[in-house]
N, C-alpha and C positions, 0 to 999 in steps of 0.2 A: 630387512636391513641389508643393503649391500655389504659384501664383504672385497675387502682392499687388499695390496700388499701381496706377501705371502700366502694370506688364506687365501685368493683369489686366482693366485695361480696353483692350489694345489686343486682345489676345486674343479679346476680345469682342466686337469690331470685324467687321463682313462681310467679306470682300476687297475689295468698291470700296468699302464706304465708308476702309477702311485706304487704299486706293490713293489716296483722294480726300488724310489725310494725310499720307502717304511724298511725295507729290509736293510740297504744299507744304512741308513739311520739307527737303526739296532744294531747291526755289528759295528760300528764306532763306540753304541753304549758299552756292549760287550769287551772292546778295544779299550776304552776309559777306565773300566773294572780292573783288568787286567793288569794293566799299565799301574792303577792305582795301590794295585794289590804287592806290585814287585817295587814301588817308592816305599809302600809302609816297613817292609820289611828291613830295606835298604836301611831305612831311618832308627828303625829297631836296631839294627846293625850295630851302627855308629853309635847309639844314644847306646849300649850295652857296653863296647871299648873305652867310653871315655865315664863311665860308672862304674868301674873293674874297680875292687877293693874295699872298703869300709861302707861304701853308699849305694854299692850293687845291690842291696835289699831293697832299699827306697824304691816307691813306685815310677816307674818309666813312663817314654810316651804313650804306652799302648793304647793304653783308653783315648787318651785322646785322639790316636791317628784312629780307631775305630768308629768313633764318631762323627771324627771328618770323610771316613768313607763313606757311612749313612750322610752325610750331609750336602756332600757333593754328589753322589747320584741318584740320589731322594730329587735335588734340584732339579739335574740333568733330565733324568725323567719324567719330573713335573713339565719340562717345557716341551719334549717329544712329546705328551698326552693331547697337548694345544693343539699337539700339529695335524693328531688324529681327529680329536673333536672339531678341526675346523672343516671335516669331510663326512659328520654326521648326516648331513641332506643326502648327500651322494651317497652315501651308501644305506640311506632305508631302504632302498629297493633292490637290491642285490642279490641273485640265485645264491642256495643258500652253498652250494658247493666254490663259488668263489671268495664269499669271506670264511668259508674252512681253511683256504689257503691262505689268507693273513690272519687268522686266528693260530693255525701251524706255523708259523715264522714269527711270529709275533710269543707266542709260547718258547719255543727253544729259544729263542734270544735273550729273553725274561729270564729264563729258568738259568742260562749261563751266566749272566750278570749274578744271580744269589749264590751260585757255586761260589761262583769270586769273592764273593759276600763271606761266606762260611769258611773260605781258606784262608781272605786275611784273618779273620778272626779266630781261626787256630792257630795260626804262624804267632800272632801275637798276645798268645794267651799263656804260651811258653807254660803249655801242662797246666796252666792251673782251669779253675771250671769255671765260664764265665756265660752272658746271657747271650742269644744266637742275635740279638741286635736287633731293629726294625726291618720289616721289609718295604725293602725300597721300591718296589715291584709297585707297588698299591696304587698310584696315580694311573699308571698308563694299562693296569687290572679292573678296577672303574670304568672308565671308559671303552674298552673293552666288551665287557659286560653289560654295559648300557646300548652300546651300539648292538650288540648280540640281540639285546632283549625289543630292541627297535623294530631291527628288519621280520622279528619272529611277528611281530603287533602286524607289521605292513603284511606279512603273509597272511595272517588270519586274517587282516579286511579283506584280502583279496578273494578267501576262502568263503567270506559269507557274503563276501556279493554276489559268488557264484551259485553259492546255495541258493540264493534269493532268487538269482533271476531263473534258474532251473526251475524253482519251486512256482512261479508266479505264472511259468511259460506250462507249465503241465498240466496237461489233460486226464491224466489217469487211466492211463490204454495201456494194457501190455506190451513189452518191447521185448523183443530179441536178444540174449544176453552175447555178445563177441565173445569168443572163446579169450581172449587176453584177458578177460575179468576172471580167469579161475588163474592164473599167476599173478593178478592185483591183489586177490584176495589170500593169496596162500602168502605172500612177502607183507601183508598185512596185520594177516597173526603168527608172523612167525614162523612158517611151516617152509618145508623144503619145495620147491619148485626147479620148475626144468627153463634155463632160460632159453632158451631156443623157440621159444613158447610165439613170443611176439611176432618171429619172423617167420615163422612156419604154419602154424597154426592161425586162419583167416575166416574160418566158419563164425556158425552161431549155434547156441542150444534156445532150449525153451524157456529152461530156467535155469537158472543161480545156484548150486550146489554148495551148503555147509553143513557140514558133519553128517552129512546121509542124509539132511532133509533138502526138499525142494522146493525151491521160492519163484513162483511171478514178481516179474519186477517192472517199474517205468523208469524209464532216463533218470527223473531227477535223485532216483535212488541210489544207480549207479557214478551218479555223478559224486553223491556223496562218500561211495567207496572210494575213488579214487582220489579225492582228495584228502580221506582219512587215512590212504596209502601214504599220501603226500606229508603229512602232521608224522608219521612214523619216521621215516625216512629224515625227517626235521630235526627228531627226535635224536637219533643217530648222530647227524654231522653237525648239532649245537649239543654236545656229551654236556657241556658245562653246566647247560640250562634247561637240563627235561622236564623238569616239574613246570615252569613256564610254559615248553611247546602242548604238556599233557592239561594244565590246565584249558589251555585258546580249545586244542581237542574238544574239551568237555562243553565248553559253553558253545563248538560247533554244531554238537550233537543235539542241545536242548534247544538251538535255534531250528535246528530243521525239524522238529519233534512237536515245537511250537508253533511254527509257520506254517505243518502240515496239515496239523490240528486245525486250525483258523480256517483252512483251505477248504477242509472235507467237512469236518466235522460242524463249522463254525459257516457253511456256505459264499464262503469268499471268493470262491473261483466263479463261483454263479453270478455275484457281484460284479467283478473285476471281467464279465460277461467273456471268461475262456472257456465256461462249461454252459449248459443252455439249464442243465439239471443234474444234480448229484445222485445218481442212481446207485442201485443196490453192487452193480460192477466196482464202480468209483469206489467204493467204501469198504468193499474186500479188497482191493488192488493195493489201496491204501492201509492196510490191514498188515496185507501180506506183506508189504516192505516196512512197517514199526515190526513185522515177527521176526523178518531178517533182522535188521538189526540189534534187535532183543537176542538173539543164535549168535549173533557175533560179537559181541561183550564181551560174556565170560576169557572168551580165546584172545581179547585184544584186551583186556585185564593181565589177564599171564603172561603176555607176550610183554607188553610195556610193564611189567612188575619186573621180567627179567633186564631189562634195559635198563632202569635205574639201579635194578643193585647191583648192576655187572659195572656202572659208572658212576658208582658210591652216592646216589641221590637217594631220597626221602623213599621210600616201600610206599607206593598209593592204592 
């Protein structure tokens, strides 16, 4: 369905230059809070001087200007969320470090509109204990969150196509490991690395080094390192949603475990006429990279265990 109007020019829009207005679109939300929060007051004001004496007890506006603040930027908010879900297309596919930067503006600007939230609501609570109100936030946190959880999806198909076509193109011949795989692998569990690594270091070794043991590897093995780098790292700059990126992780893992399977074990490569015959090489080489990855588990268990609790998400 074509989209018209407005939507059709935000759509049209680059990512920064949208970012340039989602931002100020937010600080007007922020502006309206603000503004909103200095009328209630105003009006508490006034309704207090002309209640002075006998009827000063009786209940004032307050409640009701608290609810008109939930109710005008509950709205306000509701119609900025339109403006972002009319750019849901456009942004499934987005590196994920570009929608960190309107999930980080998008966040502080949220978070200052509840401030506001919370100050009228003591200004006009006048001491006494009342309930923190709705959050208004919630419409345009939805959407948010959905878009998040969108482009995480788009990354994993892109992740197991890669799988696939590495896994379907391979021969099962030893390769060479580039030394930049022992800094993929050390930022993958967690471990300290030297970043200089990438641009200095150009050799190769024989094998794949984790935790003192030593692995033969093929391409499609290492391909899956670096993409499980990549799930980590995902991990990291979507903090909100890790138990999603560690899920896609996991069903990455049992795709290539299963398609390897099929390949070696299940003679599909012989089929799919890449291999002429699965020899006894094939089926140790094969071996040896389900052993690696069976050595790198436990340490990428620990490592994403400390990433969720360090970003209050679910202990997996």
């Amino acid at each position: 369905e074509a989209q018209t109007g407005i939507s059709a020019a935000l759509c049209r829009l680059s990512f920064d230059n949208f970012l340039v207005f989602w931002r100020q679109i937010l600080q007007d939300c922020v502006d309206v809070s603000a503004r909103f929060c200095e009328y209630a007051s105003l009006i508490q004001a006034t309704a207090t001087a002309v209640l002075e004496g006998p009827s000063a007890a009786s209940e004032g506006p307050e409640p009701e200007l608290q609810r008109l603040f939930e109710v005008v930027m509950k709205s306000y908010l509701q119609k900025v969320g339109v403006l972002l879900q009319a750019r849901q297309g456009e942004h499934r596919g987005l590196k994920a470090e570009d929608w960190k930067r309107l999930l980080r503006v998008s966040h502080t600007a949220l978070d200052q509109v509840r401030a506001f939230q919370e100050r009228c609501r003591q200004r006009l609570s006048r001491g006494k204990e009342t309930h923190g109100g709705a959050d208004v936030r919630v419409e345009v946190r939805t959407h948010l969150y959905a878009q998040t959880k969108a482009i995480i999806e788009e990354f994993d198909k892109k992740c197991i196509e890669r799988v696939e076509v590495a896994l379907d193109q391979e021969r099962w011949e030893r390769t060479d490991v580039p030394l930049q795989y022992k800094t993929i692998l050390e930022q993958l569990l967690g471990k300290e690395h030297r970043l200089e690594m990438d641009a200095v270091d150009q050799g190769v070794e024989r094998y794949l080094h984790v935790d003192g043991v030593h692995f033969l590897v093929v391409p499609a093995v290492l391909t899956l390192i670096q993409l499980l780098n990549e799930y980590v790292r995902l991990c990291i700059e979507f903090d909100a949603l890790p138990e999603v990126v560690v899920q896609r992780m996991c069903s990455l893992l049992k795709f290539f475990n299963g398609k390897a399977r099929e390949l070696v074990l299940g003679g599909q490569a012989v089929s799919k006429q890449v291999l002429r015959k699965i020899t006894a090489s094939n089926l140790a080489l094969c071996s040896q990279c389900c052993g690696l990855v069976g050595q790198i588990l436990p340490s990428l268990q620990g490592h994403l265990h400390g990433l969720l609790s360090a970003e209050g998400g679910p202990a997996a």
